[in-house]
N, C-alpha and C positions, 0 to 999 in steps of 0.2 A: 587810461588817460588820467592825470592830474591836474587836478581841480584845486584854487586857491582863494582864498579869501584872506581877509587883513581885519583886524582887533584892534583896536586902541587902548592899553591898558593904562594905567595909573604906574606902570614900569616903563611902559615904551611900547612899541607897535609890534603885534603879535601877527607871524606871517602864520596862515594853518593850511596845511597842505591835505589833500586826499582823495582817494577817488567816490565812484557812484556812490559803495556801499562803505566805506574805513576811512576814518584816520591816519595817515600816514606820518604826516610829522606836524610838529607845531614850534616852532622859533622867536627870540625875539631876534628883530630887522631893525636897522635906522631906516630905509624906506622899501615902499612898495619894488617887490623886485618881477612879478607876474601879472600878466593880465587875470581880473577877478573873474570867478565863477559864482554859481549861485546855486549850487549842486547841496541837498537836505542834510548830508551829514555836517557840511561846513556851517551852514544856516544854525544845527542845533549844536556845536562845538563853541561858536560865540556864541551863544543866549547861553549855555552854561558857564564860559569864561567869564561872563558879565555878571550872573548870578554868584560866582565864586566872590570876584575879584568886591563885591559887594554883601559878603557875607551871608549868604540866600544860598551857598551850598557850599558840604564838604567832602562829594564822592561825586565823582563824573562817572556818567550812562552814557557813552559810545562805544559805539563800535573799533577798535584797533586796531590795525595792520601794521607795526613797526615793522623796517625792513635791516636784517642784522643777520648776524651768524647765530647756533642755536644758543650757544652760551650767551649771547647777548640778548635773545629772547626770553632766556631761563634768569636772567636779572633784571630787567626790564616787567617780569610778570609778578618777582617778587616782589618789586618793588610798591605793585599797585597795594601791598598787604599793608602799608607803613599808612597806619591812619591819621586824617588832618589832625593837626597838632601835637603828633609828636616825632622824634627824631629815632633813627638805628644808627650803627657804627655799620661801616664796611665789613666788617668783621661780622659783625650777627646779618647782611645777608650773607656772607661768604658761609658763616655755617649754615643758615635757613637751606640751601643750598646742597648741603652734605658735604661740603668742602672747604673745611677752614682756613687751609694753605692757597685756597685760591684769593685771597683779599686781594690781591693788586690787579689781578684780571677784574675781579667785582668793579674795582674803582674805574678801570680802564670801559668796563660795559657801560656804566654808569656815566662817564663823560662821552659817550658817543649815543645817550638817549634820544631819540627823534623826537620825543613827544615830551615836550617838559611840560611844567606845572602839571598835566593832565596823568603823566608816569610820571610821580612824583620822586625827582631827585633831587628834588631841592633839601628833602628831608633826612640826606645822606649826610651822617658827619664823622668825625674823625674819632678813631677810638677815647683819644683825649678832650673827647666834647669840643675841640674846636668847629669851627666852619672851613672846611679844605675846597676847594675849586667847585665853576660850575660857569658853564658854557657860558649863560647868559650874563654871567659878572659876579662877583661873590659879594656885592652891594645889592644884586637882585633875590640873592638867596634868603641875606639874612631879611630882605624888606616880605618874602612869601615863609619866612619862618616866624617871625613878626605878626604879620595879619593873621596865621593861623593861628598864634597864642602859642607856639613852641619854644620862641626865644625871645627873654625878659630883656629889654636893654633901658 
């Protein structure tokens, strides 16, 4: 069964989904789309979001269950290696990976992350240092690349 609770971030409202013991996804929402739970993993997912989005932490401790094919899995774990504040290209996961020619699958796992902010994709950018897409708005990217200190504007 899934379990939901709602964030209020300083971007917008964080739906975080999951069951007993994981993490399964975490989105932003314009509004409440589930009835709340009140199940421990949700409980300690916002007190860490709140901790982050407030500068009191830069590495999240839960538990995970993204649900994906395994190549999606296998970008999704690299991704947690990208430390707060700074950025990779597609490319250096594609190779982290063993697989340089796969960049466009990378970017494709990468925009079907279930768990943003927490499987940090926000910190994926384009081999040309740009900022290339991102589910929750690419106005939400660069404002969580920002807070982290990875992008000077």
């Amino acid at each position: 069964m899934t379990h939901y609770t709602y964030y209020t971030s300083p971007i917008g409202l964080i739906e975080i989904g999951g069951t007993d013991t994981a993490l399964t996804s975490l989105y932003f929402v314009d509004t409440e789309r589930h009835d709340t739970s009140s199940a421990a993993v949700l409980e300690d997912a916002a007190r860490q979001l709140d901790e982050y989005f407030n500068h009191r932490r830069q590495e999240f401790d839960l538990p995970l269950e993204p649900q994906g094919t395994d190549f999606q899995r296998r970008v999704w774990h690299q991704l947690l290696t990208v430390r707060y504040g700074t950025t990779v290209a597609y490319q250096d996961i594609a190779n982290a990976l063993g697989n340089p020619k796969a960049i466009r699958a990378v970017g494709a796992a990468n925009g079907q992350n279930p768990i943003s902010v927490i499987v940090p994709c926000h910190r994926i950018i384009g081999s040309n240092g740009k900022l290339t897409g991102y589910g929750g708005g690419l106005w939400r990217k660069e404002w969580l690349l920002q807070h982290e200190g990875a992008l000077l504007i």
